[in-house]
N, C-alpha and C positions, 0 to 999 in steps of 0.2 A: 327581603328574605335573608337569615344568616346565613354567612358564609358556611360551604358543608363541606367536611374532607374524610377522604376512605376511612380515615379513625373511626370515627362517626359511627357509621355500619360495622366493619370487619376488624377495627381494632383489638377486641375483646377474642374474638376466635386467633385472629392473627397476629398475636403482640410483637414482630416482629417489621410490620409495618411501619411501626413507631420510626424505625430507624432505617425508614425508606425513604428517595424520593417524591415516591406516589403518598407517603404520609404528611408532607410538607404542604403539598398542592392545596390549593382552597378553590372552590367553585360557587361563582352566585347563585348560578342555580345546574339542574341536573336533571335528567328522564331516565331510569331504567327500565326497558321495553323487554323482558326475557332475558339475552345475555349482550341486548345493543344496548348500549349510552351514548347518550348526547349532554353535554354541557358548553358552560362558559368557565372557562379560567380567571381567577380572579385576582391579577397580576399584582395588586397592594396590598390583599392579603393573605399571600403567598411567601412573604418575606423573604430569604435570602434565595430561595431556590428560583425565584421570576427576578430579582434585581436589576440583575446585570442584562439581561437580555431587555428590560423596560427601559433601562437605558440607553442600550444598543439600538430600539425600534420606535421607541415611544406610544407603544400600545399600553393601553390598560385593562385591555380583556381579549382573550385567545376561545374562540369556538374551538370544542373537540368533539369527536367523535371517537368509536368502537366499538369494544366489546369486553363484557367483563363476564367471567364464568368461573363460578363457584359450587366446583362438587369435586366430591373422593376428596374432601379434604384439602385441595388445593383451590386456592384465588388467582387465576389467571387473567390479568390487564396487560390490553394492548388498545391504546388511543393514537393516535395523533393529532395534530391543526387542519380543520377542515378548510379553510380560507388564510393563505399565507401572503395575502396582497398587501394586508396591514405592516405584517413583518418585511415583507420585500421591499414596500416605499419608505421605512423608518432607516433600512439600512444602504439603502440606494444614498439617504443623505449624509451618512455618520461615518461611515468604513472608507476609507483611503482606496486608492487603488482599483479596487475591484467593487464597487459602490455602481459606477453603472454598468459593468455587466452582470449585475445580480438580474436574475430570473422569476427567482421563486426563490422562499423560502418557509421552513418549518419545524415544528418540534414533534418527538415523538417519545414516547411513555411504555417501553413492556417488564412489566414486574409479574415474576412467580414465586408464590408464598407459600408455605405449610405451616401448620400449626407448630412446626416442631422445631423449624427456625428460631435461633434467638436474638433477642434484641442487639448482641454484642457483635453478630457477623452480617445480623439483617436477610432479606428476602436471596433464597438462591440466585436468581434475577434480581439485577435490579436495574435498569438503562434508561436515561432518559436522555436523549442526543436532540440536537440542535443542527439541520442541516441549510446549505445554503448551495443552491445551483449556479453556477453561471455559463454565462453564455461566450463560447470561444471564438466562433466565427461562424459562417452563415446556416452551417450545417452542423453543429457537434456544439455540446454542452457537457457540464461536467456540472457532479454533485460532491461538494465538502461535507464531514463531520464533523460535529466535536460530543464531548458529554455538556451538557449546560452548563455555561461557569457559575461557579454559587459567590463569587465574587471578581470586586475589580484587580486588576491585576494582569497577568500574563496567560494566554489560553491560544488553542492551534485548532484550526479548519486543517482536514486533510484527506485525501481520498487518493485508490489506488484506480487504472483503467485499463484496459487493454483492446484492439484495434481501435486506436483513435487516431488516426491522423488529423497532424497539425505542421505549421512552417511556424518557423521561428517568428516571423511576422505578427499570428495567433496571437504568442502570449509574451508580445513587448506591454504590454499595459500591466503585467506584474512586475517588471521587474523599474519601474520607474523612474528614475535620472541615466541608469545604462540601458532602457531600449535603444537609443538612437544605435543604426547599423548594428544592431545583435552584439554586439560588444560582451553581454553576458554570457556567451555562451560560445566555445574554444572551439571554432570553429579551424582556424590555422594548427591549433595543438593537435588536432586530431589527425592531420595529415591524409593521409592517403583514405581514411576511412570516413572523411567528410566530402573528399575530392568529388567531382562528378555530380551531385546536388541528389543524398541518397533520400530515400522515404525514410520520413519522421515519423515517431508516434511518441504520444503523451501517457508517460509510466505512472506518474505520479504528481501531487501536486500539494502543497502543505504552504500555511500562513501562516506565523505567529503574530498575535495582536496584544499590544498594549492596553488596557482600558482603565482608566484614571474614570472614578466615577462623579467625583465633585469636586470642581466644576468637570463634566462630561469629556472625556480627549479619547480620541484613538487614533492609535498608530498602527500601523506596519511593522512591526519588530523585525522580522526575516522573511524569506520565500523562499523555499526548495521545490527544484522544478526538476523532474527526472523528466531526460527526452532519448526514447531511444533510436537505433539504429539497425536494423535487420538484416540477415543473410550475408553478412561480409566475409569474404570464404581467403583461410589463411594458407589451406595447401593443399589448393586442386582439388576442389571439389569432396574433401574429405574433413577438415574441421573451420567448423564456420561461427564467428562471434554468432547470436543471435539469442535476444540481441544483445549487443553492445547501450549501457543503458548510463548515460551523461548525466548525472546530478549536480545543477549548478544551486549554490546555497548564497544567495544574496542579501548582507547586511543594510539594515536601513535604507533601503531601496527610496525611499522618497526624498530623502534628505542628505546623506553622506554616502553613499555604496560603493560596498566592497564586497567580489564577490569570490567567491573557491569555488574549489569542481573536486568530486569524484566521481572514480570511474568502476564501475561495476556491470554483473548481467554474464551471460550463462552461453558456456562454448557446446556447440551439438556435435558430433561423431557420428555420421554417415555412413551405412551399411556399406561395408564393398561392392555388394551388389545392388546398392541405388544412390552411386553418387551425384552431389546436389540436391540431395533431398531433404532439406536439414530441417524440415517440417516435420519430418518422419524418421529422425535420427535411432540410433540403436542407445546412444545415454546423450544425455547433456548434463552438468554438472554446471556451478557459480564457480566463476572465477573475479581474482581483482587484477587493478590494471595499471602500469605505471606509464604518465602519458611522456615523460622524460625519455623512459627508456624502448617504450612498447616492449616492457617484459612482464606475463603474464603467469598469474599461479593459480591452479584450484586445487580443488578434491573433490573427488564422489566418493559417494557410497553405494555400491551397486546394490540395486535393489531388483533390477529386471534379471537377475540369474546370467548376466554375462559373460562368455567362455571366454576364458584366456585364447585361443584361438580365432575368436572373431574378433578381438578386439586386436588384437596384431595383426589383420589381415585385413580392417579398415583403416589404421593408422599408417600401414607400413606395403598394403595390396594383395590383390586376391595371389592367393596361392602361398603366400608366406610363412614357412614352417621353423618354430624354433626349438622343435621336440618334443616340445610336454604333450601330457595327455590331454586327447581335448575335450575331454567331460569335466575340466579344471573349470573353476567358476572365479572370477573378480570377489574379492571383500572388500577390498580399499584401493584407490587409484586417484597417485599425487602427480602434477603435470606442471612442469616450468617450463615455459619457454621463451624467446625472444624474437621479435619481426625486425623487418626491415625499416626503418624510419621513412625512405620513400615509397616503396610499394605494398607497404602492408603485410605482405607474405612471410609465413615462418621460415626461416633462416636455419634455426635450431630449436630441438623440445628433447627432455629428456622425461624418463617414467619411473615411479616404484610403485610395482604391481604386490600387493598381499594375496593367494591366491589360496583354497580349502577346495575339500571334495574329493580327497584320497588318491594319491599317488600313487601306489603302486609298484613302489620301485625294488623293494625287497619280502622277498616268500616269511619271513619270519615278521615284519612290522611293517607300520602304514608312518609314513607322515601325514601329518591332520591342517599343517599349514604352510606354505614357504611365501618368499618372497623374489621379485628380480626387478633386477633395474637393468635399463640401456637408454639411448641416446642414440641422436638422429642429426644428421648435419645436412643441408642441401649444399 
């Protein structure tokens, strides 16, 4: 049977397809059952859009399944890979590194069209991703994305997580010639805020891969591993990293590596009336970090309606009055500070508070905004 692609059918209604993913795709054959489909992928005559993935897996045909629904005008496709065992053995042998803790893998297809789309910007949707699981240790797995490469060359697996605990241990089989003794990951740099053996978790995780497609080669180009650190409290119970989140960026991990670190992740601010509770903080805000100095910057933007009042009385303790009115709300709030290099704890932090919400200070006019700065020494 000829090869058949959504042209086929919806091209004419939908000329916009044309300049789709889902228009590249070829299928040997097909069922439309209502708004379920079933097919085979027809990986050689698919041309560039299966390429690089036939040569990443060595399949030549992808079962899919979904659902295709065409009414009001709109062509809604969402398929995936029904059976990713093909794909997962092709790449258990080809990819470096992370080749046996592959799991599972699969592609996936959602495109949404209207007639009114045009060829030059294509289907509002248009996604077709490529993901791969792997498996971290005996309990916890994780899942990569990328968009499908439509050729050889350079292309990134990457995925964000959160509650994942892992030990360094976990994910020494990423980072290649420096697993031995964690070496990739500054562990000493960190001082006081790795002391003690804290609870890890996995932020993040990104590969980039080389693929030379004749003769077949894949590398490892990079690995970026965000690992964070939770609840590290800088002054009594009142601002707590959390987390503090470790990006180590490791070059050519198989073969030559070299690796850098940065440091990023989001300080919480503690109600005065529930300190330690940096779960349940009153703002957190990103800040960055210098691991030289343990001198810290951020910004917020208050969004929770913040009074100047209670943030001076978490930062500084209950009862702390600096005169303003206290229906004064936060608009901007800049924070430098610097710790101790052995125990963690802020030393010194200074503020510049932007503050709205009318003043009140003279019977004839309002001021509509001020600002104030201070500082704090222990």
């Amino acid at each position: 049977m000829p090869s058949w692609t959504f042209l086929d059918d919806y091209g004419t209604q939908y000329p916009a397809l044309a300049a789709s993913f889902l228009g590249m795709l070829s299928f040997s054959n097909h069922t439309l059952t209502g708004t379920s489909f079933t097919g085979d992928l027809d990986v050689s005559a698919s041309g560039v859009a299966l390429s690089t993935i036939a040569a990443l897996t060595g399949v030549s045909s992808i079962p899919i399944a979904g659902q295709v629904t065409n009414s009001s005008s709109t062509l809604t496709v969402t398929l995936a890979a029904t059976d990713g065992s093909a794909l997962m053995a092709g790449l258990a042998q080809s990819v470096p590194l992370i080749g046996r803790q592959i799991s599972s893998a699969g592609l996936s297809i959602n495109t949404i069209v209207t007639p009114q789309d045009s060829t030059d910007t294509g289907p509002q949707t248009d996604v077709f991703d490529f993901t791969v699981t792997l498996t971290i240790n005996s309990s916890s797995s994780i899942t990569l994305t990328t968009q499908v490469p439509m050729h050889g060359g350079l292309f990134t697996l990457d995925g964000t997580f959160q509650n994942m605990g892992v030990s360094l241990n976990d994910l020494g089989f990423l980072v290649g010639k420096l697993a031995s003794g964690n070496q990739w990951f500054p562990s000493s740099q960190l001082g006081p805020y790795y002391q003690g053996g804290p609870a890890l978790s996995l932020l993040g995780l990104s590969l980039t891969l080389f693929v030379n497609l004749s003769p077949l080669r894949i590398a490892v180009s990079s690995v970026s591993i965000g690992v964070g650190i939770t609840g590290i409290d800088l002054t009594g119970q009142k601002l707590y990293l959390s987390p503090i989140g470790v990006w180590a960026i490791v070059e050519d991990p198989a073969n030559n590596p070299s690796v850098d670190w940065a440091i990023e992740g989001s300080i919480a601010l503690c109600n005065y009336a529930r300190p330690g509770q940096y779960q349940n903080p009153d703002f957190a805000f990103d800040f960055a970090m210098d691991l030289t100095s343990f001198s810290i910057s951020g910004q917020l933007e208050n969004k929770q309606n913040l009074t100047v009042a209670t943030m001076m009385q978490d930062l500084l303790g209950q009862g702390v009055d600096i005169g303003l009115p206290p229906q004064l709300t936060i608009d901007k709030f800049d924070f430098e500070a610097a710790a101790d290099l052995s125990t963690g704890q802020l030393t010194e932090f200074s503020t510049d508070v932007a503050m709205s919400g009318g003043f009140g200070l003279f019977s004839q006019f309002d001021l509509e905004e001020i600002s104030i700065s201070f500082s704090y020494s222990n």
